[in-house]
C-alpha positions as CSV (number, residue, x, y, z in Angstrom):
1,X,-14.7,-21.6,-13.5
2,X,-12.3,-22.2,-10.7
3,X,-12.8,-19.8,-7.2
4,X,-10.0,-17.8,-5.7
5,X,-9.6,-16.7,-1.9
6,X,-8.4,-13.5,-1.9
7,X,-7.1,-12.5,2.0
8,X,-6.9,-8.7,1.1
9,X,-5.4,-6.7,4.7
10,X,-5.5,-2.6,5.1
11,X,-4.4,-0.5,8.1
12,X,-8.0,-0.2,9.1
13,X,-10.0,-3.7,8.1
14,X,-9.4,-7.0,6.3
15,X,-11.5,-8.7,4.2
16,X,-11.7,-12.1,2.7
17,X,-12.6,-11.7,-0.9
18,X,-13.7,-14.8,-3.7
19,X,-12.9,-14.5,-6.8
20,X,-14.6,-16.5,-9.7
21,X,-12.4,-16.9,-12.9
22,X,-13.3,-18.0,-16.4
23,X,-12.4,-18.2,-19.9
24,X,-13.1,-14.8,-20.1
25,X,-15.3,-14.0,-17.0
26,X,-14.0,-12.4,-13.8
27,X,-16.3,-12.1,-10.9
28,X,-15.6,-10.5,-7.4
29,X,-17.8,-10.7,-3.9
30,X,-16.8,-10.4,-0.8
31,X,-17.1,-13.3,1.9
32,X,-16.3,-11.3,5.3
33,X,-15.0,-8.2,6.3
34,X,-13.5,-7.4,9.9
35,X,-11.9,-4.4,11.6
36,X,-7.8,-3.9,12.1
37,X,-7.7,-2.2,15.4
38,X,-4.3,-1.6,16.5
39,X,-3.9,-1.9,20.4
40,X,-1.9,1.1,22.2
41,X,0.0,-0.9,25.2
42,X,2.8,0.5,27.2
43,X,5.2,-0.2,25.1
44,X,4.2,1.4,21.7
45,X,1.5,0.9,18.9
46,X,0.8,-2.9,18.4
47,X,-1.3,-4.2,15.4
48,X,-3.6,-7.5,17.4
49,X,-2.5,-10.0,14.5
50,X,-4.8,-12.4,16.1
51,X,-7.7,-10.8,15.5
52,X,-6.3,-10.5,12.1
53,X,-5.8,-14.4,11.8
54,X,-8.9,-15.2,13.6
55,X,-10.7,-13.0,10.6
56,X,-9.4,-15.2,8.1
57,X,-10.1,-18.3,9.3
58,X,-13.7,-16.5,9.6
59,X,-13.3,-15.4,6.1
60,X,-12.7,-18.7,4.8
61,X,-14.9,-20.2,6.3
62,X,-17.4,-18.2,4.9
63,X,-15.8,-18.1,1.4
64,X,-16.4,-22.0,1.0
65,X,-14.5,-24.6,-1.0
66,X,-11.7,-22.8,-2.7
67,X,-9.2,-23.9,-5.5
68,X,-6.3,-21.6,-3.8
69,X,-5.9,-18.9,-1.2
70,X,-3.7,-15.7,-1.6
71,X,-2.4,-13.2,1.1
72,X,-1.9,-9.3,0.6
73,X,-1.9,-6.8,3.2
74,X,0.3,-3.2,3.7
75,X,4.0,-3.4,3.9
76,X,7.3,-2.9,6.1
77,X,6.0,-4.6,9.4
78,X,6.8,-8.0,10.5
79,X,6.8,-10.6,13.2
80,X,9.3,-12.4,14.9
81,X,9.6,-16.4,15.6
82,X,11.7,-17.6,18.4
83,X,13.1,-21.4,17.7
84,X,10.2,-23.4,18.0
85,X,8.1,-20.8,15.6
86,X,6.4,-19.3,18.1
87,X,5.5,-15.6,17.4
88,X,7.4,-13.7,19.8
89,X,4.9,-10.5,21.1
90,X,2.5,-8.5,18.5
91,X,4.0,-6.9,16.0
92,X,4.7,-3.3,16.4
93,X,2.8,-0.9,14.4
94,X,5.0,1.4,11.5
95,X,3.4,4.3,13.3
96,X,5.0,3.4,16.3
97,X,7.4,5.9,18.0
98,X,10.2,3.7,18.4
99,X,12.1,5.1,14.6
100,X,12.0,9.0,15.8
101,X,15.4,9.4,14.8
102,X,16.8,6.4,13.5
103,X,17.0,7.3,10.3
104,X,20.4,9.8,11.3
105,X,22.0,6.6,13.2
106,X,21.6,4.7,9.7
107,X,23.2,7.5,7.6
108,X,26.3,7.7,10.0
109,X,27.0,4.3,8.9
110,X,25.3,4.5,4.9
111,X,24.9,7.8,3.7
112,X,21.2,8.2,2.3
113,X,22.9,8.7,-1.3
114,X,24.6,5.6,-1.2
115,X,21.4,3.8,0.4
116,X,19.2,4.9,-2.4
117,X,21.7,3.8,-5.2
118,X,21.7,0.4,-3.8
119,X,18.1,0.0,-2.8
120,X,16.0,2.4,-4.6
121,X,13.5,3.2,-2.1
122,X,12.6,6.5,-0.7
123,X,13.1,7.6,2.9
124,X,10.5,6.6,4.8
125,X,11.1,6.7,8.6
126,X,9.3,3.4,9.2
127,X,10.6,1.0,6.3
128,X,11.7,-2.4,8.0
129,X,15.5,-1.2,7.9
130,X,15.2,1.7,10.4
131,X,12.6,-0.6,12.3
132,X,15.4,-2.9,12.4
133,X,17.7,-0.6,13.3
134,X,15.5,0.8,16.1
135,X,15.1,-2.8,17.8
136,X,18.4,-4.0,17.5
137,X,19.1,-4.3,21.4
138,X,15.9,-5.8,22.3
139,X,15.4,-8.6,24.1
140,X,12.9,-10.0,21.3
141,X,15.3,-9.6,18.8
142,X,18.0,-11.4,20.2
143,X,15.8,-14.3,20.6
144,X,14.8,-14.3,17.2
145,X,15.3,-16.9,14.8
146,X,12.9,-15.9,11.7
147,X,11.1,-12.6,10.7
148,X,8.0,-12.9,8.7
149,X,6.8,-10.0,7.0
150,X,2.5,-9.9,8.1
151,X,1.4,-11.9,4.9
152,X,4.2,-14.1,4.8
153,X,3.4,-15.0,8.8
154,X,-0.3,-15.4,7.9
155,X,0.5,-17.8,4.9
156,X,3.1,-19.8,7.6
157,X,0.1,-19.9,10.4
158,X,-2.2,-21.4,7.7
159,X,0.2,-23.9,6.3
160,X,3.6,-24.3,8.2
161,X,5.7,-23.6,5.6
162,X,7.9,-20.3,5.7
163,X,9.0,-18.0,2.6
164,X,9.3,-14.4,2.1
165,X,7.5,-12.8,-0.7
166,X,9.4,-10.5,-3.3
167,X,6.8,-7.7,-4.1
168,X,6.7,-6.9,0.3
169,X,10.8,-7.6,0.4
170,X,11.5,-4.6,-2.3
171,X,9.5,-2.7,0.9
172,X,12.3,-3.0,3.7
173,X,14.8,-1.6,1.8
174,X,16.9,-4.7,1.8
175,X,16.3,-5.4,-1.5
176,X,18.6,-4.4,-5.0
177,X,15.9,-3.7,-7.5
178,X,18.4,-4.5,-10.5
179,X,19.0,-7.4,-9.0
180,X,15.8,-8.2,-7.5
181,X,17.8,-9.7,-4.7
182,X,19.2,-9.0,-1.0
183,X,21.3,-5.6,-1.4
184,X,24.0,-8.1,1.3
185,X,26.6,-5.4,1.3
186,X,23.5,-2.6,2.7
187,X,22.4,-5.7,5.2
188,X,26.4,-6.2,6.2
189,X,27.1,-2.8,7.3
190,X,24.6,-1.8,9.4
191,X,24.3,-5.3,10.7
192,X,21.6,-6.9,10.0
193,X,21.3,-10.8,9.7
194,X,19.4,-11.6,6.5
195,X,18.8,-15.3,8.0
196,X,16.5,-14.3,10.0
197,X,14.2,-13.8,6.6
198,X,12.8,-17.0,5.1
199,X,13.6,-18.2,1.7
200,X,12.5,-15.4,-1.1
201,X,9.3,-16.4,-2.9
202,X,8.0,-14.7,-6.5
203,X,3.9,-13.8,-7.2
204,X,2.4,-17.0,-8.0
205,X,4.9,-19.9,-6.4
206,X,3.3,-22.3,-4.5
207,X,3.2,-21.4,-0.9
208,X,1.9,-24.6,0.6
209,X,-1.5,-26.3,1.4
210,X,-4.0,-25.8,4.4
211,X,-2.9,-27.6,7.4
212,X,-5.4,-30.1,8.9
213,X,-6.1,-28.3,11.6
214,X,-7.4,-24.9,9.7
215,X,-9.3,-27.4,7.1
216,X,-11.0,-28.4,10.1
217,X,-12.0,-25.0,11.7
218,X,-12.6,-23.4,8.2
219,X,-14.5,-26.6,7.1
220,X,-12.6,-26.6,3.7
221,X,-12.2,-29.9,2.3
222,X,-8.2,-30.8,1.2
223,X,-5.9,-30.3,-0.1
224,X,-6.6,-26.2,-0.4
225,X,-3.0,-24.8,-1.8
226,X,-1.8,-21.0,-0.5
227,X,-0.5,-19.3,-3.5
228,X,2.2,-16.1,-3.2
229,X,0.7,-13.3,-5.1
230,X,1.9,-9.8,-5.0
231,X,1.9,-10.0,-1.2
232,X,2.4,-5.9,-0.9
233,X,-1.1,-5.1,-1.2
234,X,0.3,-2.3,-3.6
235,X,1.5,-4.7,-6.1
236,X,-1.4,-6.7,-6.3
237,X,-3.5,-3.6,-6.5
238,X,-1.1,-2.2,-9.9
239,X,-1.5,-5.5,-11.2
240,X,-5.2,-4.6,-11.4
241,X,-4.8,-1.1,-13.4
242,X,-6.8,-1.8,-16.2
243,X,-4.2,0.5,-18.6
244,X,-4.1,-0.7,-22.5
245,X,-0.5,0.4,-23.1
246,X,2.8,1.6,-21.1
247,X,1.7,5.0,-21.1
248,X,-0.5,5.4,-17.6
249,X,-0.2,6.9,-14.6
250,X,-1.3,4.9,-11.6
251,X,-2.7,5.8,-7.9
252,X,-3.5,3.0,-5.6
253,X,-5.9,5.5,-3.0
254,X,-6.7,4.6,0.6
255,X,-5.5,4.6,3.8
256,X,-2.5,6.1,1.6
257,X,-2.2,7.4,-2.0
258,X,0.4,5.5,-4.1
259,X,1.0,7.9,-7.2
260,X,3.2,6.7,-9.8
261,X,4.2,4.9,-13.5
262,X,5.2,0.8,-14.1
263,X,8.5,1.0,-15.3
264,X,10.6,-2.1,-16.6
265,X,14.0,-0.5,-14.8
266,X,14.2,1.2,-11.4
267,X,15.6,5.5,-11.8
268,X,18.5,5.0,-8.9
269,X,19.5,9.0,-10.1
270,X,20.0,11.4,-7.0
271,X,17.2,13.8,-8.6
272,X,15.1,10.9,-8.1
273,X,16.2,10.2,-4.4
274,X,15.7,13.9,-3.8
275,X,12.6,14.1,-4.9
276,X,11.9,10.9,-2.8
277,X,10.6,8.2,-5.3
278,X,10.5,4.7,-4.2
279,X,11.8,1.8,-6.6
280,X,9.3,-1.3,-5.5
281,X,8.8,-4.9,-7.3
282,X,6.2,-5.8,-9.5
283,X,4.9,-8.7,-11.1
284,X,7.1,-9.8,-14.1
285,X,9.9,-7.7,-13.7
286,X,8.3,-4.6,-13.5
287,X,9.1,-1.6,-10.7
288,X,6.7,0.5,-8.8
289,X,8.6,4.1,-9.3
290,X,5.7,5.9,-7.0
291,X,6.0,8.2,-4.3
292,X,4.1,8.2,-0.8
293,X,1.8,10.1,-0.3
294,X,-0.7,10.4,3.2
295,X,-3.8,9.2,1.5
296,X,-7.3,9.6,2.9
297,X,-5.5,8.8,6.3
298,X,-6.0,12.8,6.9
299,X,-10.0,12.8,6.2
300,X,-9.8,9.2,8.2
301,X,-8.4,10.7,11.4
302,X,-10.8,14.0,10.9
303,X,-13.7,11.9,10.7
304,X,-12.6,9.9,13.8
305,X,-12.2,13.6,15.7
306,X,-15.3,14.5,14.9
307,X,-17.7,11.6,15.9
308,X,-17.7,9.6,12.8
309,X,-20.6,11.6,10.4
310,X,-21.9,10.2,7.4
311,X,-19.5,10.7,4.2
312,X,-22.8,11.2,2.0
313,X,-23.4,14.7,3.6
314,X,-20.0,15.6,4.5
315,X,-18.5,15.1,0.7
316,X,-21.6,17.4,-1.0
317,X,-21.0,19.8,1.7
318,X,-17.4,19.7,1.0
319,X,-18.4,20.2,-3.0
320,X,-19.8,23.5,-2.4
321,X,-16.5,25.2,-0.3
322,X,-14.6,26.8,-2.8
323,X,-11.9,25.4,-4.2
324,X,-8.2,25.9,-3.2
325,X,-9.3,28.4,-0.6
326,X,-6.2,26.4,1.9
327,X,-3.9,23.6,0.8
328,X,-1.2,21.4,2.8
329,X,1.3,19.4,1.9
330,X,0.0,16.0,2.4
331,X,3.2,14.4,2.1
332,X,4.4,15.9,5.0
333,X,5.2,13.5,7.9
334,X,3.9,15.7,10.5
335,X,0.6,14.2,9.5
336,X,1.9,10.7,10.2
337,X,1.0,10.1,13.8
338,X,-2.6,9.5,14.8
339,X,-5.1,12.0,16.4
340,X,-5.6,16.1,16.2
341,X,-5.6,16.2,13.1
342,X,-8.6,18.6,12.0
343,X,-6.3,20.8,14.5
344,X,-2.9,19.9,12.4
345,X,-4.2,20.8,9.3
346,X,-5.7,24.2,10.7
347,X,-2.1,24.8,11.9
348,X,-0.6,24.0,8.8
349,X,-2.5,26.6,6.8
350,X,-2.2,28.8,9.4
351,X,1.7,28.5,9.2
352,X,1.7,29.2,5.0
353,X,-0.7,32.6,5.9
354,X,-3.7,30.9,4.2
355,X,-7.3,31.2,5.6
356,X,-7.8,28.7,8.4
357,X,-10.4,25.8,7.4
358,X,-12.9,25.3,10.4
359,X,-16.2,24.0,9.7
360,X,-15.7,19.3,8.6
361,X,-17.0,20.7,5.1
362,X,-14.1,23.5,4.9
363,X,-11.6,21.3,6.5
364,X,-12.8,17.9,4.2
365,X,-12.4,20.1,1.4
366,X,-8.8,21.2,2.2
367,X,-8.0,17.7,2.4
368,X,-9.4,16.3,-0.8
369,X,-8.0,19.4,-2.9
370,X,-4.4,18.8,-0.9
371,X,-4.4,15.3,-2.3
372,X,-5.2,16.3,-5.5
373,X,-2.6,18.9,-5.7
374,X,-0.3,16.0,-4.4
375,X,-1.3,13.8,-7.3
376,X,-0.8,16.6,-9.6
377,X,2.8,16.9,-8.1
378,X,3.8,13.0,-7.8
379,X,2.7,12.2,-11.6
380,X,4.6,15.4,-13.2
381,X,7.6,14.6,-11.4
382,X,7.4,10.8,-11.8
383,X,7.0,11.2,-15.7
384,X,9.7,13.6,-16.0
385,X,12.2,11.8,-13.8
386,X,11.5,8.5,-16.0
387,X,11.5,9.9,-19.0
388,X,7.7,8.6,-19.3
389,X,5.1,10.1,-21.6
390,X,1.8,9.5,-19.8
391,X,-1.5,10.1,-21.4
392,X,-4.2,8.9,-18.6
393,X,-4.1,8.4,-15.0
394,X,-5.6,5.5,-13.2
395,X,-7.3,5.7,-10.2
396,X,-7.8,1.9,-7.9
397,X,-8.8,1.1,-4.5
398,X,-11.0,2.8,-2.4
399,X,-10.9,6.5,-3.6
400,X,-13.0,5.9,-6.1
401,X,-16.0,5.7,-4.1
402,X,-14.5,9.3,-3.5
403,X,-15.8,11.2,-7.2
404,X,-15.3,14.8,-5.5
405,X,-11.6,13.4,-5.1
406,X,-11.5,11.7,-8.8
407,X,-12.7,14.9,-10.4
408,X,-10.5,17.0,-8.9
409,X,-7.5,14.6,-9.5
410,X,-8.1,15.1,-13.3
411,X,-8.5,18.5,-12.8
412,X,-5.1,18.6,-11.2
413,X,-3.6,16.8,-13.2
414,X,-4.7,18.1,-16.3
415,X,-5.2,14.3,-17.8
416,X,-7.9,11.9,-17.7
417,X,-8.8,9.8,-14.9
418,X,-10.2,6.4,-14.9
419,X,-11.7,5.4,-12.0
420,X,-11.7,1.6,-11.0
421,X,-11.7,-0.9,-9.8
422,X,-12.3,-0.5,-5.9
423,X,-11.6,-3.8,-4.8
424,X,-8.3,-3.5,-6.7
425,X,-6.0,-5.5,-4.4
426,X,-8.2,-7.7,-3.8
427,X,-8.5,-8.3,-8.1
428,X,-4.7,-8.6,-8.4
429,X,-4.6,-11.1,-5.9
430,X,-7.0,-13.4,-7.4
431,X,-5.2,-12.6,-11.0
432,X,-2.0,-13.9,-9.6
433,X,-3.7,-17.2,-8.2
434,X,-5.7,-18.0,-11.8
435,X,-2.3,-17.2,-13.3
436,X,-0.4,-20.1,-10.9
437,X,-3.5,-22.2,-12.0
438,X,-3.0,-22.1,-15.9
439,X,-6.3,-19.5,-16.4
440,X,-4.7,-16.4,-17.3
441,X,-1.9,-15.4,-19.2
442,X,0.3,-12.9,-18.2
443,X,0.3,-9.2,-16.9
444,X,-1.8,-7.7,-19.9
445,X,-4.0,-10.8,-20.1
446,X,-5.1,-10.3,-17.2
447,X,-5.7,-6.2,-17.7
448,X,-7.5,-7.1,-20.5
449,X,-9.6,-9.1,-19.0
450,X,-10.2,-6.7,-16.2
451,X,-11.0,-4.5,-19.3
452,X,-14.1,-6.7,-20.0
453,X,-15.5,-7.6,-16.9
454,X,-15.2,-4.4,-14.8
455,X,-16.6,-0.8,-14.2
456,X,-15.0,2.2,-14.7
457,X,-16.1,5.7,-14.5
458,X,-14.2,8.4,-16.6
459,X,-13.3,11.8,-15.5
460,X,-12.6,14.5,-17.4
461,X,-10.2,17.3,-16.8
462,X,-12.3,20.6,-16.5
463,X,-11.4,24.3,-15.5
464,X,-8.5,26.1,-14.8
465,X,-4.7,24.7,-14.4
466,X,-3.3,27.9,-13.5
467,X,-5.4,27.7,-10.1
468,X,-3.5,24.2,-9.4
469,X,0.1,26.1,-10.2
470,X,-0.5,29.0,-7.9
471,X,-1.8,26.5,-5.0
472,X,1.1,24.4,-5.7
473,X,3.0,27.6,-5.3
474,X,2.0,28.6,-1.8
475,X,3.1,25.7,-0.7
476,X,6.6,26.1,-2.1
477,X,6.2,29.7,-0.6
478,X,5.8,28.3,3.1
């Protein structure tokens, strides 16, 4: 058995995770976990990526002797390195203000049907081309000589060496998924200097080795090697859907839900743009076709509002509420921003004319059958815009500590659910290093062998569908 550092970064913690790989044995525990705090300063929403590095190096210390280390974390945000490689300030956070109204300035320039024929991905107001776009006249920018996207500046702190990872690229909208390239003609118009990113790397290329100086603070003996894995944490986490054949449904939960299908050609069609569908990389030549949706970020920030109370009463509580008494629409980007939220979701329903959640039960419930509903809506539209027969939907990451949430999702959906596994990021990353290392095959060799090593709880679909299509239709009606 060889052992596998798996550096696995959300929007709220990191964690540094080992993985232990076999013939046909796959084992996962987790070596340290640390909060991401992002840091309000004057100028915006910063994310303290020092913090972040400093819990690494903790992490692998604590992991022990490794045979590889891989970085994943959340997409779209980057650093900047003047000429000497310094980092030039913190990265700003993609909540950040600064790409309030952007996205218009873009579209003078490339209409938004001609952006998503070239690049496939969805509108999003904070992927790395309007962020970009936002900080073209700053001073940091002009000094600028590389941008790093977060995992691709961790791997450089930890070896020296500089590359830019092709799952996180397909994220800044700079990317032609056909041609799993730079879209150059989309960089050339709106200006946008694609020297600034390092070399492009693929999921399992080496990345370089430890420098002597974190084998010495981590107490690693050498040579350690940093592999690229599916550095979107997104990508790692699909390659950890334990599905059997083509015909799944995914949705990577957290922070946010990714809801979606593995397809082997981006859908570039306008339906698709309109219906805004994101065409992301995936690990051997596969696209992400999912949609964005706000994820337990909404029961996150309520929590947060109301003094942080235990999930174990609040979810049972929230079982007995009855169901689809107020939906929103949690796609909406009015939820984006952080804070007030039990308030924005009281407005919301308020707004459509539907009975105004109040107590954290009422409100918690709103939240997890609006997600469900969402899911419902993502995977009908997904397999119908792809053409895509699916026949069970799997659920990954850390919803599925969420059954209420599973259950209803099946109910919603009217399919299936498998639930698992949690740490599924974290799983896809280690895959991707064992791969590099000659111990697993390829893409279903390694969901096969998830297969037999892992949990899973099944849900099935139970009452009535009807009640999901006449939700679904107040929304439409506000």
């Amino acid at each position: 058995m060889k052992s596998y550092a798996a550096v696995d970064l959300g929007a709220s913690s990191g964690r540094v995770m080992v993985g232990r790989v076999g013939p046909d044995s796959l084992e996962l525990a987790e070596a340290h976990r640390f909060p991401n705090r992002p840091v309000r300063v004057p100028e915006g929403l910063r994310w303290d990526v020092l913090a972040l590095y400093a819990g690494v190096l903790e992490g692998l210390r604590a992991a022990g002797q490794v045979d590889s280390v891989g970085i994943d974390s959340w997409a779209v945000d980057y650093g900047l390195l003047d000429a000497d490689g310094a980092l030039i300030g913190n990265p700003v956070h993609y909540r950040d203000s600064r790409t309030e109204g952007v996205a218009e300035k873009v579209w003078a320039t490339v209409p938004p049907e001609e952006l998503y024929a070239a690049t496939g991905l969805q509108y999003a107001p904070f992927n790395t081309l309007y962020q970009l776009t936002a900080a073209r006249a700053s001073a940091q920018l002009s000094y600028a000589k590389r941008l790093l996207l977060i995992p691709d500046l961790l791997a450089y702190w930890l070896t020296g060496e500089q590359g830019t990872e092709l799952t996180n690229t397909s994220t800044t909208q700079l990317v032609d998924p056909r041609t799993r390239d730079w879209s150059y003609d989309i960089a050339s118009r709106l200006g946008i200097d694609l020297s600034l990113f390092a070399p492009l790397r693929q999921p399992g290329d080496p990345a370089g080795v430890l420098r002597p100086e974190v084998l010495e603070e981590t107490g690693l003996t050498g040579p350690v090697p940093v592999t690229a894995v599916g550095s979107h944490d997104t990508a790692s986490a699909v390659a950890a859907v334990p599905a059997g054949d083509e015909h799944f449904a995914y949705i990577c939960t957290g922070t946010w839900s990714l809801a979606g299908l593995e397809l082997d050609a981006p859908v570039l069609t306008e339906e698709s743009r309109a219906a805004n569908f994101t065409n992301e990389l995936g690990l051997d030549g596969t696209v992400r076709y999912l949609r964005n949706i706000m994820g337990l970020w909404l029961l996150q920030e309520c929590v947060r509002a109301w003094g942080d109370p235990e999930l174990g009463a609040l979810l049972p509580a929230a079982a007995k509420v009855p169901a689809l008494r107020s939906v929103v629409d949690a796609g909406d980007a009015a939820f984006l921003a952080p804070g007030r939220m039990p308030e924005r979701i009281a407005e919301a329903c308020r707004a459509t004319g539907q009975p105004v959640p109040e107590s954290p039960a009422e409100i918690t419930r709103c939240i997890l059958d609006s997600l469900a509903l969402a899911h419902r809506r993502a995977i009908e539209e997904a397999r119908r815009l792809a053409d895509r027969p699916v026949d069970v939907v799997h659920v990954v990451g850390g919803g599925t500590r969420n059954a209420l949430l599973c259950q209803l999702t099946a109910d919603a959906c009217e399919l299936p659910v498998v639930a698992g596994p949690t740490e599924a990021a974290a799983l896809g990353n280690v895959l991707v290093q064992a791969r590099a290392h000659g111990l697993v095959g390829d893409l279903a060799d390694g969901r096969r062998l998830l297969t037999r090593t892992q949990p899973f709880t099944r849900y099935e679909p139970r009452g009535d569908a009807a009640r999901w299509r006449e939700a679904e239709a107040r929304l439409t009606r506000g």
